[in-house]
mmCIF file of the N, C-alpha and C atoms, coordinates in Angstrom:
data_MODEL
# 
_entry.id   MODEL 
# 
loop_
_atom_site.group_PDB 
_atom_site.id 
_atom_site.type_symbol 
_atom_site.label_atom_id 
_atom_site.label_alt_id 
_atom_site.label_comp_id 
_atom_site.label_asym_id 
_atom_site.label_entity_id 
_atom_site.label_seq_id 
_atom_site.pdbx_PDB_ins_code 
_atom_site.Cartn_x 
_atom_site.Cartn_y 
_atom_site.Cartn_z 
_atom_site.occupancy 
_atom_site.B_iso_or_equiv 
_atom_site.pdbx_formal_charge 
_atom_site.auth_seq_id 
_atom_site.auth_comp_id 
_atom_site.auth_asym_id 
_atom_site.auth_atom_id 
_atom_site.pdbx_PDB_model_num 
ATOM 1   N N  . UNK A 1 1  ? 120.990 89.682  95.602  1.00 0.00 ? 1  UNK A N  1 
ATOM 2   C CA . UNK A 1 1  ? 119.936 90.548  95.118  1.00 0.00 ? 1  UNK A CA 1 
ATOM 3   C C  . UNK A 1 1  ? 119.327 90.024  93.822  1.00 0.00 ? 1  UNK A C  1 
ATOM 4   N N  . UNK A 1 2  ? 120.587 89.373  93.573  1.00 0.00 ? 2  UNK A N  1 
ATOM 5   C CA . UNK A 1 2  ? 119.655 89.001  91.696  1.00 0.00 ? 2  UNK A CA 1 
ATOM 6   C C  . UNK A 1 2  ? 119.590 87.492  92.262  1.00 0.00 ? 2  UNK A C  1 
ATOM 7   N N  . UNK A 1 3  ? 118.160 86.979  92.646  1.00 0.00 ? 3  UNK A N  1 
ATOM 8   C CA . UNK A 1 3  ? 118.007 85.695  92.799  1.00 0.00 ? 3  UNK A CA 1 
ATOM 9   C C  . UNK A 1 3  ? 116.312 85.364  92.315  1.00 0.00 ? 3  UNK A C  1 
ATOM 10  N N  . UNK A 1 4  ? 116.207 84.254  92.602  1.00 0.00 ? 4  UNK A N  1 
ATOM 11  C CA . UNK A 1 4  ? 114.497 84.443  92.680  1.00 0.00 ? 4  UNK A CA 1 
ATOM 12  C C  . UNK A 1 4  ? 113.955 84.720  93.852  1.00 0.00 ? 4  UNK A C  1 
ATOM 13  N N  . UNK A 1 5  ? 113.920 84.692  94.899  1.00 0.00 ? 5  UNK A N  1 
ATOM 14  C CA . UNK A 1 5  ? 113.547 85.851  95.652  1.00 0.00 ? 5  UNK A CA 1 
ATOM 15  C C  . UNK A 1 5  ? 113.239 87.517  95.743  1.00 0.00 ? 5  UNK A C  1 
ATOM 16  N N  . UNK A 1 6  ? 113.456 87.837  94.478  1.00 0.00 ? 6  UNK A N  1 
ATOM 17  C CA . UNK A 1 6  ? 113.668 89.093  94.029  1.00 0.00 ? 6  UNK A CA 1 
ATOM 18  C C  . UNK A 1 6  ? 112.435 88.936  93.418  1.00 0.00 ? 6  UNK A C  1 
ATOM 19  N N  . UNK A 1 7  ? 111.327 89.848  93.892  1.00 0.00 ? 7  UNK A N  1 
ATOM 20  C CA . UNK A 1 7  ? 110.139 90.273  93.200  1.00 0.00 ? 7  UNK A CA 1 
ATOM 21  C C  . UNK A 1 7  ? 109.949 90.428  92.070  1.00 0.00 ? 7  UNK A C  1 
ATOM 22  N N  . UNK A 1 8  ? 111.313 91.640  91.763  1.00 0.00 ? 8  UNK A N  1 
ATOM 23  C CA . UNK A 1 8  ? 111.020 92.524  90.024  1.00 0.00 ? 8  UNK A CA 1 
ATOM 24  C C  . UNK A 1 8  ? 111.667 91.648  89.522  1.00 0.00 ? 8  UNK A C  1 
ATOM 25  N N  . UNK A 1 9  ? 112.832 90.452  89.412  1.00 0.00 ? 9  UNK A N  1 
ATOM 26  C CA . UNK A 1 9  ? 113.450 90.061  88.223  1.00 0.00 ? 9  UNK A CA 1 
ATOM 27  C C  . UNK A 1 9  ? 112.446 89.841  87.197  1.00 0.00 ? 9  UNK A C  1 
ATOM 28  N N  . UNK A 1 10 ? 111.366 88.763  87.815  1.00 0.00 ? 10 UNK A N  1 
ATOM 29  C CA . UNK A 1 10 ? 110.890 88.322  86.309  1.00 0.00 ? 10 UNK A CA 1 
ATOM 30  C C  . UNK A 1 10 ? 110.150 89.486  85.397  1.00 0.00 ? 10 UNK A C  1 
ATOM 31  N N  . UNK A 1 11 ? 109.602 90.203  86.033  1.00 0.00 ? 11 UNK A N  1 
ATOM 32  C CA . UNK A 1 11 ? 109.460 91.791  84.943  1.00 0.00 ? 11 UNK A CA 1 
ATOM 33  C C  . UNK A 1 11 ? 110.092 92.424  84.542  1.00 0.00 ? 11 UNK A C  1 
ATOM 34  N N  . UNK A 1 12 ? 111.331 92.385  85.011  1.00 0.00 ? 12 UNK A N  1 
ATOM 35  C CA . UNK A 1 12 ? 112.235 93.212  84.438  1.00 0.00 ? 12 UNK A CA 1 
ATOM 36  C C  . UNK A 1 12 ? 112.839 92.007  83.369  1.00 0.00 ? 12 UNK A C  1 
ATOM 37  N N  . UNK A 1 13 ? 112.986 90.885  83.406  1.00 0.00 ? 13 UNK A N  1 
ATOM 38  C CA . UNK A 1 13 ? 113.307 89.884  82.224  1.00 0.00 ? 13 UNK A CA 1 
ATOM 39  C C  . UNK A 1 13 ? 112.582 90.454  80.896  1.00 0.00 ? 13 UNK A C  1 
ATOM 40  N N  . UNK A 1 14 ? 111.081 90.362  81.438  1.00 0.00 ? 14 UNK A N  1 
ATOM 41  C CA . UNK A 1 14 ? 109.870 90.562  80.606  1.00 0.00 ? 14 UNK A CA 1 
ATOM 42  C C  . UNK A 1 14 ? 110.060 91.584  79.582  1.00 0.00 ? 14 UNK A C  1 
ATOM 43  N N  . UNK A 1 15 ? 109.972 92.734  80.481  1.00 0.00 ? 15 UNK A N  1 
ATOM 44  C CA . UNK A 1 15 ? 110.701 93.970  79.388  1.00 0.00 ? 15 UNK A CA 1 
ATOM 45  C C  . UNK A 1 15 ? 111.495 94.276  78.893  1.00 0.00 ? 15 UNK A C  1 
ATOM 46  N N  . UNK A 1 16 ? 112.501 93.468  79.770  1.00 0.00 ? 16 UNK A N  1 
ATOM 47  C CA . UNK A 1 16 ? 114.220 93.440  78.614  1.00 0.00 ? 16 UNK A CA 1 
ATOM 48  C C  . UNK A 1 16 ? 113.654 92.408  77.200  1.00 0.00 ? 16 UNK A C  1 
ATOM 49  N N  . UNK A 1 17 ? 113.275 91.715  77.391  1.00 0.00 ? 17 UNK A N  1 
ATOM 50  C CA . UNK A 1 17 ? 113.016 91.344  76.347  1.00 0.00 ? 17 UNK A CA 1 
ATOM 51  C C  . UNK A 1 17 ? 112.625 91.964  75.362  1.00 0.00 ? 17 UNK A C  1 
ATOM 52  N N  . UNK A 1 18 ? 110.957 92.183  75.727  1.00 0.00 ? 18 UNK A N  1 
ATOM 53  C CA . UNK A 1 18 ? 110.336 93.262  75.095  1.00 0.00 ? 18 UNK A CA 1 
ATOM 54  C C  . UNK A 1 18 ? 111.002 94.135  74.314  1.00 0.00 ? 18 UNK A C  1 
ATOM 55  N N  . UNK A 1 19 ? 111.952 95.311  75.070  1.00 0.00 ? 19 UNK A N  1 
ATOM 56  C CA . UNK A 1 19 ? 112.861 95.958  74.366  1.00 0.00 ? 19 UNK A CA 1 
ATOM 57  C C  . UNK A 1 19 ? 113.575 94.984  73.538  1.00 0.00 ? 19 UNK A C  1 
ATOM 58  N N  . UNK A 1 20 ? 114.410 94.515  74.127  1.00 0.00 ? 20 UNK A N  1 
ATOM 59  C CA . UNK A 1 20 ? 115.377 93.942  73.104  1.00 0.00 ? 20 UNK A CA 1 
ATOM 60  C C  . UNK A 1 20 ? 114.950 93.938  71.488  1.00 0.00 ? 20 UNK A C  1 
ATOM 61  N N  . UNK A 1 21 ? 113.575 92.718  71.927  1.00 0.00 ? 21 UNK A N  1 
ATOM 62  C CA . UNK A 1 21 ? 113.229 92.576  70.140  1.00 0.00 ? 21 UNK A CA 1 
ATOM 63  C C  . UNK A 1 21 ? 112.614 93.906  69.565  1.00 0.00 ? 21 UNK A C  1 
ATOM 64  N N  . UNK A 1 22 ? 111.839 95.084  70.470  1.00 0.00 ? 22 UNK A N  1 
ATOM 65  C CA . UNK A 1 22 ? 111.310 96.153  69.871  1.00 0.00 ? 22 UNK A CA 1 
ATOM 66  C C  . UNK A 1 22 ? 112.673 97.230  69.117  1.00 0.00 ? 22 UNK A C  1 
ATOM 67  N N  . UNK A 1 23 ? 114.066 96.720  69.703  1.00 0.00 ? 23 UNK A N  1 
ATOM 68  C CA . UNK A 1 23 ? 115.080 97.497  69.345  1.00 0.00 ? 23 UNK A CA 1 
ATOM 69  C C  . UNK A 1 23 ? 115.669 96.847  68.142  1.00 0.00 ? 23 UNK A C  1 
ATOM 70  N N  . UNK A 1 24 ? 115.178 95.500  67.682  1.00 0.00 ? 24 UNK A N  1 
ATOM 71  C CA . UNK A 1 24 ? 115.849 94.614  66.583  1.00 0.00 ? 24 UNK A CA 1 
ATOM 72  C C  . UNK A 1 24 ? 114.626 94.983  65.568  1.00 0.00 ? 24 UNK A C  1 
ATOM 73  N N  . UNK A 1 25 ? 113.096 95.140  65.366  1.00 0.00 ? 25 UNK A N  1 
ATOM 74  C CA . UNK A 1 25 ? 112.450 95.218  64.861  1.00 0.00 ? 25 UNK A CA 1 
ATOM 75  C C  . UNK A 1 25 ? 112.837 96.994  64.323  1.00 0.00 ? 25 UNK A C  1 
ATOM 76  N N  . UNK A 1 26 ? 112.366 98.322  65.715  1.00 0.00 ? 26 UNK A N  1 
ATOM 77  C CA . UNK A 1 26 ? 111.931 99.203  65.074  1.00 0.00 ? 26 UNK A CA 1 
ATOM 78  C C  . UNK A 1 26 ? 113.182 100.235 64.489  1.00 0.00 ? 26 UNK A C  1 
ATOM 79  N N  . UNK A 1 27 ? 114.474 99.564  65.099  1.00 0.00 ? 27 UNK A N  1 
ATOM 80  C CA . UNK A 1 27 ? 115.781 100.349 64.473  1.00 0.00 ? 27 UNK A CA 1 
ATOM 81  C C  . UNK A 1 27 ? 116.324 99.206  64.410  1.00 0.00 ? 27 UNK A C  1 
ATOM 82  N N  . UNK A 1 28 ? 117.682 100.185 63.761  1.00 0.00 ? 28 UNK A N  1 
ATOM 83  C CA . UNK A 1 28 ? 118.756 99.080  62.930  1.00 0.00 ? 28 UNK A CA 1 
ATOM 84  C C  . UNK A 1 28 ? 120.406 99.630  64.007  1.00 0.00 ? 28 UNK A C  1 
ATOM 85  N N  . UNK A 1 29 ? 119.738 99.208  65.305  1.00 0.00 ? 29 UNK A N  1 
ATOM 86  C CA . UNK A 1 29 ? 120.931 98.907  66.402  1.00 0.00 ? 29 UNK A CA 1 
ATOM 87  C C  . UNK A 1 29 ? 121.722 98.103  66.042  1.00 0.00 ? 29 UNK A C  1 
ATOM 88  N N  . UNK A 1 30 ? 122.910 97.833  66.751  1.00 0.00 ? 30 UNK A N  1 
ATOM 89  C CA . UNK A 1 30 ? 123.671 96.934  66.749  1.00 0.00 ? 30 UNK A CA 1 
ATOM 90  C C  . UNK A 1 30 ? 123.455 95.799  67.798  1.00 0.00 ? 30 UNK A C  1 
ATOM 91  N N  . UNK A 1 31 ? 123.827 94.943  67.299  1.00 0.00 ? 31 UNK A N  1 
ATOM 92  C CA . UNK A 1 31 ? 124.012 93.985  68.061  1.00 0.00 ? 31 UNK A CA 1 
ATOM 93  C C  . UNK A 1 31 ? 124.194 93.985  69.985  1.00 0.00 ? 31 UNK A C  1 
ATOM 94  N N  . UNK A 1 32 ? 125.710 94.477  69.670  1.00 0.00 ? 32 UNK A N  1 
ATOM 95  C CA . UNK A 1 32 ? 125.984 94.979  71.360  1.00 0.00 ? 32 UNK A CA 1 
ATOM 96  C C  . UNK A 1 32 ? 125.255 96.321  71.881  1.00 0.00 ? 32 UNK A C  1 
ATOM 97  N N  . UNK A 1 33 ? 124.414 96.848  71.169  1.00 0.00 ? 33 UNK A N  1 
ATOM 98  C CA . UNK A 1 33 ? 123.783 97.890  71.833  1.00 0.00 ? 33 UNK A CA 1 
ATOM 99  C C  . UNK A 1 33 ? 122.355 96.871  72.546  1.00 0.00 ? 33 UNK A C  1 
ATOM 100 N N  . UNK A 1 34 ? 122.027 96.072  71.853  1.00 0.00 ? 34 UNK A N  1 
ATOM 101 C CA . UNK A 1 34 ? 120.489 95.663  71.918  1.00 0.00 ? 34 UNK A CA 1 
ATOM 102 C C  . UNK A 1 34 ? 121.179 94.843  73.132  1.00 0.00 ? 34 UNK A C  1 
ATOM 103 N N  . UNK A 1 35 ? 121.979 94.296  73.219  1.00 0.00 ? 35 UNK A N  1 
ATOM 104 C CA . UNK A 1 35 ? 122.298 92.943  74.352  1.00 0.00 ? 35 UNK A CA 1 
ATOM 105 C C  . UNK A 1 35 ? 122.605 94.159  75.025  1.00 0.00 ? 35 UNK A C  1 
ATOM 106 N N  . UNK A 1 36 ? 123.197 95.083  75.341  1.00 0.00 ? 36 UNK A N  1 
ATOM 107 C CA . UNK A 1 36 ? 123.455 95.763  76.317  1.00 0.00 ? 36 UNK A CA 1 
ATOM 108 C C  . UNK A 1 36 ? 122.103 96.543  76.772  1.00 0.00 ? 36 UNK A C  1 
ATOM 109 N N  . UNK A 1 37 ? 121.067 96.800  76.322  1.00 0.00 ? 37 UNK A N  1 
ATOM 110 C CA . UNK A 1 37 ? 119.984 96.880  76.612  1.00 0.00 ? 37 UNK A CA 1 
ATOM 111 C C  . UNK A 1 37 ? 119.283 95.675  77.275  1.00 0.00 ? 37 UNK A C  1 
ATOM 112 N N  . UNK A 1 38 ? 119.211 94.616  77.368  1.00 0.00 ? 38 UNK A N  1 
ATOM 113 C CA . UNK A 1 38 ? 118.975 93.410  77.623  1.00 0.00 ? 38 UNK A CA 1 
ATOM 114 C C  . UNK A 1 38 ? 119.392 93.362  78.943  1.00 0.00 ? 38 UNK A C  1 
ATOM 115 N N  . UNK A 1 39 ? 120.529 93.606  78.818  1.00 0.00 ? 39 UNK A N  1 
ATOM 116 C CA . UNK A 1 39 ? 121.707 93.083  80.238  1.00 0.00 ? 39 UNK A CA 1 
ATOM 117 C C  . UNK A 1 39 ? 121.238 94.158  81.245  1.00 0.00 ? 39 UNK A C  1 
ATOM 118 N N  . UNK A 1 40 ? 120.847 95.508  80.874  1.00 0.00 ? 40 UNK A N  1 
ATOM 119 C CA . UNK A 1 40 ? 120.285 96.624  81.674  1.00 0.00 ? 40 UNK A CA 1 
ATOM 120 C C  . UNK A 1 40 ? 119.224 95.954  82.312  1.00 0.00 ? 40 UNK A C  1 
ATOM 121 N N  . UNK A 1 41 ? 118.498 95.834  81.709  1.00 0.00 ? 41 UNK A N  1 
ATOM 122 C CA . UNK A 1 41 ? 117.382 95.084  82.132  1.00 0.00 ? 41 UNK A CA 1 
ATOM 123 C C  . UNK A 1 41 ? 117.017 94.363  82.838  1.00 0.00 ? 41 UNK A C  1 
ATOM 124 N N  . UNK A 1 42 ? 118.295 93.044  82.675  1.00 0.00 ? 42 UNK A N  1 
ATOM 125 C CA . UNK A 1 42 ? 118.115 92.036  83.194  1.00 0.00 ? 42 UNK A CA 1 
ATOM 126 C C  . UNK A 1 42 ? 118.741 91.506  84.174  1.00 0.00 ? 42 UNK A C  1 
ATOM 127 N N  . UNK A 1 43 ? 119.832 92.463  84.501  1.00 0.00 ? 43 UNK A N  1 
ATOM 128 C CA . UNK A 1 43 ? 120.568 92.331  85.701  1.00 0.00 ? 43 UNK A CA 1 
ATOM 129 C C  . UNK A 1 43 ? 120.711 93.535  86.219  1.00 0.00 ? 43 UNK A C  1 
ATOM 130 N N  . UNK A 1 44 ? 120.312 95.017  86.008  1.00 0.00 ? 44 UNK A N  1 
ATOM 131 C CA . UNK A 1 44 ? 120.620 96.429  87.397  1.00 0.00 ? 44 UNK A CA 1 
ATOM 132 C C  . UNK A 1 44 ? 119.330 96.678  87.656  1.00 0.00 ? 44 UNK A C  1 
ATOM 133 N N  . UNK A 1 45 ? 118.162 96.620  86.590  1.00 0.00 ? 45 UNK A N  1 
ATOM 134 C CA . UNK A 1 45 ? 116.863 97.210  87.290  1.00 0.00 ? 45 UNK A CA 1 
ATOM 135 C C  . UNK A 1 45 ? 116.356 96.186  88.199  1.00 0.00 ? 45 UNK A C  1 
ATOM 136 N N  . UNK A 1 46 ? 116.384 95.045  88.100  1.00 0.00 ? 46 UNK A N  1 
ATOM 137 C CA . UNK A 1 46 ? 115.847 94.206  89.543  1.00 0.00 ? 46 UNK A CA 1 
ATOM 138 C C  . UNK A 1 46 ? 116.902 94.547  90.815  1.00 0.00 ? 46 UNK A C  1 
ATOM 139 N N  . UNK A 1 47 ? 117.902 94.913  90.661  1.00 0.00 ? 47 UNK A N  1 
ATOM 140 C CA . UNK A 1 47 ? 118.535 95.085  91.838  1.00 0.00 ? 47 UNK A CA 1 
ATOM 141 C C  . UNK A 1 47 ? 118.494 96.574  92.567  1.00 0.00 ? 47 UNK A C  1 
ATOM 142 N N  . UNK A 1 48 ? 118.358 97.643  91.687  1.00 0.00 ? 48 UNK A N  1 
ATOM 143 C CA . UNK A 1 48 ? 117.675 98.677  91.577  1.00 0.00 ? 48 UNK A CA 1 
ATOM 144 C C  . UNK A 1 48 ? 116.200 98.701  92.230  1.00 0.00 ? 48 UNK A C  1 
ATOM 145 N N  . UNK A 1 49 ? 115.584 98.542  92.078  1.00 0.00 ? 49 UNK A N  1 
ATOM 146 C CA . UNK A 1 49 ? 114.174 98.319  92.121  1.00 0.00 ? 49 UNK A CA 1 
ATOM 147 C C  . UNK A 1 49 ? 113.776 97.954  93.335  1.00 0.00 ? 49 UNK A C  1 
ATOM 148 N N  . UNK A 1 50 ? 114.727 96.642  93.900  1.00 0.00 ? 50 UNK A N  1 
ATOM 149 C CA . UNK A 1 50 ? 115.220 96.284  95.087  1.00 0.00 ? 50 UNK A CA 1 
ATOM 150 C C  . UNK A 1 50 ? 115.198 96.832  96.273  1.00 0.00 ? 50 UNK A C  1 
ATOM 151 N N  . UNK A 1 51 ? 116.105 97.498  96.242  1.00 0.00 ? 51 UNK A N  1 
ATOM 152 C CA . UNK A 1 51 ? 117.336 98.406  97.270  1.00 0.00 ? 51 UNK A CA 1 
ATOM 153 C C  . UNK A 1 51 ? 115.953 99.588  97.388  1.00 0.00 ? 51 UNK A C  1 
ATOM 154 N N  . UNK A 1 52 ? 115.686 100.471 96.321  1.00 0.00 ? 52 UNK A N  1 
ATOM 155 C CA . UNK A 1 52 ? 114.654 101.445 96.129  1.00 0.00 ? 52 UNK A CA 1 
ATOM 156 C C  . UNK A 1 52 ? 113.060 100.739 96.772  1.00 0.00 ? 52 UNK A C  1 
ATOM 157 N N  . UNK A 1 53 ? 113.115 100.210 96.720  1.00 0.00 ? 53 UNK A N  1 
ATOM 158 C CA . UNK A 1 53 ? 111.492 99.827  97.301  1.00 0.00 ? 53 UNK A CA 1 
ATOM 159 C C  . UNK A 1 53 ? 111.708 98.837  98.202  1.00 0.00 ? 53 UNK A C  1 
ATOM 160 N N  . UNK A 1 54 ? 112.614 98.143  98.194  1.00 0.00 ? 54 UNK A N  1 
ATOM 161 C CA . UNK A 1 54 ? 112.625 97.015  99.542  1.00 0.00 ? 54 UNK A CA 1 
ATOM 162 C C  . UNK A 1 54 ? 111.639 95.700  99.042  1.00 0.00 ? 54 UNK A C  1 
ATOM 163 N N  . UNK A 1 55 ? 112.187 94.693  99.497  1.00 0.00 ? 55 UNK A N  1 
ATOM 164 C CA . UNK A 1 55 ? 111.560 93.458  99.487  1.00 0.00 ? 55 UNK A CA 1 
ATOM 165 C C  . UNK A 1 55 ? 110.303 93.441  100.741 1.00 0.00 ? 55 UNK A C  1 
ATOM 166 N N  . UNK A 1 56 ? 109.137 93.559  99.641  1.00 0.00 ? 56 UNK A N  1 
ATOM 167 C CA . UNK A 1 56 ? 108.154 93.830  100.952 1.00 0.00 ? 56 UNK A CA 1 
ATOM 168 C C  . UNK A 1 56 ? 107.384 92.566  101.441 1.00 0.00 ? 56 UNK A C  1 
ATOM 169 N N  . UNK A 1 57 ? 107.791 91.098  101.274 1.00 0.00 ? 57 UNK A N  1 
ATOM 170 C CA . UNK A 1 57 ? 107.548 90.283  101.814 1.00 0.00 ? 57 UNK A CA 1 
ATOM 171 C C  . UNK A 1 57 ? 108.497 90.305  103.497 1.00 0.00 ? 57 UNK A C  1 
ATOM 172 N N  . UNK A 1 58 ? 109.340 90.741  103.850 1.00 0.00 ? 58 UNK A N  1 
ATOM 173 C CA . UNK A 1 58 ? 109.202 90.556  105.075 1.00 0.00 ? 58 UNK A CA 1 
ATOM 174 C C  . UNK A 1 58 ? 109.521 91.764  105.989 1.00 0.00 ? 58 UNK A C  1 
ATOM 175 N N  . UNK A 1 59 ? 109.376 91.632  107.115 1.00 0.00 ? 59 UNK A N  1 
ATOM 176 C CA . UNK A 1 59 ? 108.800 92.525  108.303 1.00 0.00 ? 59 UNK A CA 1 
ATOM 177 C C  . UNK A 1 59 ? 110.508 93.374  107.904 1.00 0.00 ? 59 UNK A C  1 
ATOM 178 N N  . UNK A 1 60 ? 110.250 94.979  108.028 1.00 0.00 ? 60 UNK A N  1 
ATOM 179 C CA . UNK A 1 60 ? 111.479 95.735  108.129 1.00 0.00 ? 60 UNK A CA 1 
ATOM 180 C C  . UNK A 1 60 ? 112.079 95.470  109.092 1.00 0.00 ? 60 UNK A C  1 
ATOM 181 N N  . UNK A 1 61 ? 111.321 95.660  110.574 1.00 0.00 ? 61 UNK A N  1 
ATOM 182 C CA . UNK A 1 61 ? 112.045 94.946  111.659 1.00 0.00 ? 61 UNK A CA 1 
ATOM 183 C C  . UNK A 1 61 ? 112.195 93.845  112.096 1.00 0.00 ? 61 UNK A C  1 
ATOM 184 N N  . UNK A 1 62 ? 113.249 93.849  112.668 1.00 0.00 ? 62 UNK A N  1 
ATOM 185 C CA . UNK A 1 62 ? 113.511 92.114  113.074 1.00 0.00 ? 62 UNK A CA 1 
ATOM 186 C C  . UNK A 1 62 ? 112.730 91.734  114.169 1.00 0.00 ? 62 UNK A C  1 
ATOM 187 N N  . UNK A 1 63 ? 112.275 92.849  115.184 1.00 0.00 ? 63 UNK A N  1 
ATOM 188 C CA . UNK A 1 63 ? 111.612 92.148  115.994 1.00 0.00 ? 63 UNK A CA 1 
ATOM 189 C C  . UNK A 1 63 ? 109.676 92.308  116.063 1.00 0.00 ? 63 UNK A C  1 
ATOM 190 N N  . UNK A 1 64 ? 109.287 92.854  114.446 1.00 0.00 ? 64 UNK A N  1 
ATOM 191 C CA . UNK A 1 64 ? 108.181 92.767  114.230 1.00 0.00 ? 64 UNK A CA 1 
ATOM 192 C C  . UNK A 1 64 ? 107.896 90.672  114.125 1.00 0.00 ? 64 UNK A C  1 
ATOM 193 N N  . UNK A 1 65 ? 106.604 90.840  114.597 1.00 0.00 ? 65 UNK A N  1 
ATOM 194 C CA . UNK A 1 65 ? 105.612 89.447  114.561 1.00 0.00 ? 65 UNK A CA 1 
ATOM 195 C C  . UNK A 1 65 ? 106.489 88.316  115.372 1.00 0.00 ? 65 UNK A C  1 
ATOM 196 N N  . UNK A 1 66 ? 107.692 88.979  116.530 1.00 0.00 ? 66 UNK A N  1 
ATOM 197 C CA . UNK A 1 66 ? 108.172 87.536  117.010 1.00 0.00 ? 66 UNK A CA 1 
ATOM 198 C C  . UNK A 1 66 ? 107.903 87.646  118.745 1.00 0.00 ? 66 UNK A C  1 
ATOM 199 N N  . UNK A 1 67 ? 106.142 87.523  119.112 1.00 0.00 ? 67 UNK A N  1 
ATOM 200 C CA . UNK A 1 67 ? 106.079 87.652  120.144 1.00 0.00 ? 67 UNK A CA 1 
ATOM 201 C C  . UNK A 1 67 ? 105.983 86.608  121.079 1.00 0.00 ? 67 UNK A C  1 
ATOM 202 N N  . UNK A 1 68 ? 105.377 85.705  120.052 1.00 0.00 ? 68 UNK A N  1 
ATOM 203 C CA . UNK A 1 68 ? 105.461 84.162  120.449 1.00 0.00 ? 68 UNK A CA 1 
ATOM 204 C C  . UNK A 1 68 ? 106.873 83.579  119.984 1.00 0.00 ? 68 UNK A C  1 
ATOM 205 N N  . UNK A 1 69 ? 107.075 84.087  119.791 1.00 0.00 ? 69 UNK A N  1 
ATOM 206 C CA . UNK A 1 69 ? 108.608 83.505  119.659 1.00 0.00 ? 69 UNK A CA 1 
ATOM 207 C C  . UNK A 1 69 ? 109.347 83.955  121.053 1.00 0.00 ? 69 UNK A C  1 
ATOM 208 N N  . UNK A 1 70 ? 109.013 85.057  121.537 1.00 0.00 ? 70 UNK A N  1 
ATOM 209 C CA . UNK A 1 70 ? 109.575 85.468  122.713 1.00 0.00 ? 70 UNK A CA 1 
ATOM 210 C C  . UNK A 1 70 ? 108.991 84.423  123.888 1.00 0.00 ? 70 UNK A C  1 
ATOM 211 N N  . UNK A 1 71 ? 107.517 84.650  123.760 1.00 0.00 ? 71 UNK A N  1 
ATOM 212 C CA . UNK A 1 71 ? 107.110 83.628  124.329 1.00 0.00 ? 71 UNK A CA 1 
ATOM 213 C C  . UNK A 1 71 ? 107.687 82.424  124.718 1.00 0.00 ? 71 UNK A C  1 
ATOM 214 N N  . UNK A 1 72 ? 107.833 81.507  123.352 1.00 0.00 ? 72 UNK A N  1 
ATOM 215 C CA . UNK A 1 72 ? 108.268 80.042  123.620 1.00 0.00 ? 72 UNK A CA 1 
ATOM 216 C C  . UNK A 1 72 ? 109.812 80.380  124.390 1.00 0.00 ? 72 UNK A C  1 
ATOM 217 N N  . UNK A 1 73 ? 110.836 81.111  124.196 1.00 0.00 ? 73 UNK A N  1 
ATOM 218 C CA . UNK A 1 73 ? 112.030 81.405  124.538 1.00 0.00 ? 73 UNK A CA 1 
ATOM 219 C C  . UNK A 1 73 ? 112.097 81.472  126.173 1.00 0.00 ? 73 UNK A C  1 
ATOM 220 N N  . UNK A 1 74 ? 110.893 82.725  126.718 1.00 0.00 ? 74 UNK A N  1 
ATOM 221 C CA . UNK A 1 74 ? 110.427 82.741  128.086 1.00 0.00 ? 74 UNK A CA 1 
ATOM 222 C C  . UNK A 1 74 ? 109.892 81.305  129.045 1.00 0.00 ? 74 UNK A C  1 
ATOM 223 N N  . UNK A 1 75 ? 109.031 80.147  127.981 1.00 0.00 ? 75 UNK A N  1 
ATOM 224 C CA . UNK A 1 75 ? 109.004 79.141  128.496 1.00 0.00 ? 75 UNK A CA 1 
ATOM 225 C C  . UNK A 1 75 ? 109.760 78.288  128.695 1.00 0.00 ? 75 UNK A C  1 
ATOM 226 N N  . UNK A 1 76 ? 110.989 78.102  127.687 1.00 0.00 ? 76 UNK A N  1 
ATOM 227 C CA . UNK A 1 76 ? 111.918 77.384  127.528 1.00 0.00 ? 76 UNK A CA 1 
ATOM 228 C C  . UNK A 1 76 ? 112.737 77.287  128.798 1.00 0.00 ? 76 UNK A C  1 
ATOM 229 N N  . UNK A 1 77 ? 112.551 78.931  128.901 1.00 0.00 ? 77 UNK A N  1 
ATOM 230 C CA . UNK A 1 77 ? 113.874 78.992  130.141 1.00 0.00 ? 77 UNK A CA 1 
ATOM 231 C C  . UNK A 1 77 ? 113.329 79.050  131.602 1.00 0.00 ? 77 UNK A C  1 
ATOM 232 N N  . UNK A 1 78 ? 111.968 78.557  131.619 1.00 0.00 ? 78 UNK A N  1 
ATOM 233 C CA . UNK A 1 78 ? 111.592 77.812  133.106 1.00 0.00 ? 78 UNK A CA 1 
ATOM 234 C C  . UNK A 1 78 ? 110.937 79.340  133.801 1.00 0.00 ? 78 UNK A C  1 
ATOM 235 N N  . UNK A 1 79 ? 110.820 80.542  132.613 1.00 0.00 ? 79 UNK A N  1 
ATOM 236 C CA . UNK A 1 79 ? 110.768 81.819  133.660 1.00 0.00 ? 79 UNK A CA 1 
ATOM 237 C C  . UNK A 1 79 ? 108.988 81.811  133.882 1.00 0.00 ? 79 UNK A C  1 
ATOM 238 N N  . UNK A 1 80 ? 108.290 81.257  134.895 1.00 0.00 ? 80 UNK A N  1 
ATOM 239 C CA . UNK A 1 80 ? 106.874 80.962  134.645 1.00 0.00 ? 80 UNK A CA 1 
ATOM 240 C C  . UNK A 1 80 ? 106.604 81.856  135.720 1.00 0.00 ? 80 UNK A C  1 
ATOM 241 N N  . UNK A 1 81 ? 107.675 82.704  136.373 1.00 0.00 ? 81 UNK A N  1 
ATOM 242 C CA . UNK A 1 81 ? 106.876 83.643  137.579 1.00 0.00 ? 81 UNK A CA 1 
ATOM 243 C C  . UNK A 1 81 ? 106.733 82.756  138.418 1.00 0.00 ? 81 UNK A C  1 
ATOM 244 N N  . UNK A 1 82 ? 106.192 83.746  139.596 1.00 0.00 ? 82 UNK A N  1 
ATOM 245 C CA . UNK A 1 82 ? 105.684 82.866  141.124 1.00 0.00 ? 82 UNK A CA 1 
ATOM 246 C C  . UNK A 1 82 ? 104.553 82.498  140.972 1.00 0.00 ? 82 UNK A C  1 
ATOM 247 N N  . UNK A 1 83 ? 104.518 81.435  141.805 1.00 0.00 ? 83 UNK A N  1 
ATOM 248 C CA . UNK A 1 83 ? 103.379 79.911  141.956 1.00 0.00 ? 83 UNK A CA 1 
ATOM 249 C C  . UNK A 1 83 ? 102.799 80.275  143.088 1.00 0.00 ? 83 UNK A C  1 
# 
């Protein structure tokens, strides 16, 4: 889930960041609070985000867009009907 294939990582990098330094600038956090803000960020909301909306580059079903694929499978196996 956490790969590059994953749509949201790099925005969710983006804004962990974002936060991060907006949490070092506009308060006086700690250290492990701000990295633990970071780490939120940067590793559960892309996987989150994920699971919740789905990777919408490919077909939900498996047998959406494989008709020519059925096709070539039907030719393969000699089934051409009567002559």
């Amino acid at each position: 889930m956490l790969d590059a294939g994953n749509p949201y990582v790099l925005p969710s990098v983006l804004v962990g960041a974002a936060v991060y330094l907006g949490l070092t600038v506009a308060t006086d956090a700690s250290l492990p609070i701000r990295v633990g803000a970071l780490l939120v960020f940067v590793a559960v909301v892309p996987v989150v985000l994920n699971r919740l909306l789905g990777d919408r580059g490919e077909p939900s079903d498996p047998g959406d867009g494989d008709e020519s694929a059925a096709a070539t499978a039907r030719e393969d196996a000699g089934d051409d009907g009567p002559r």
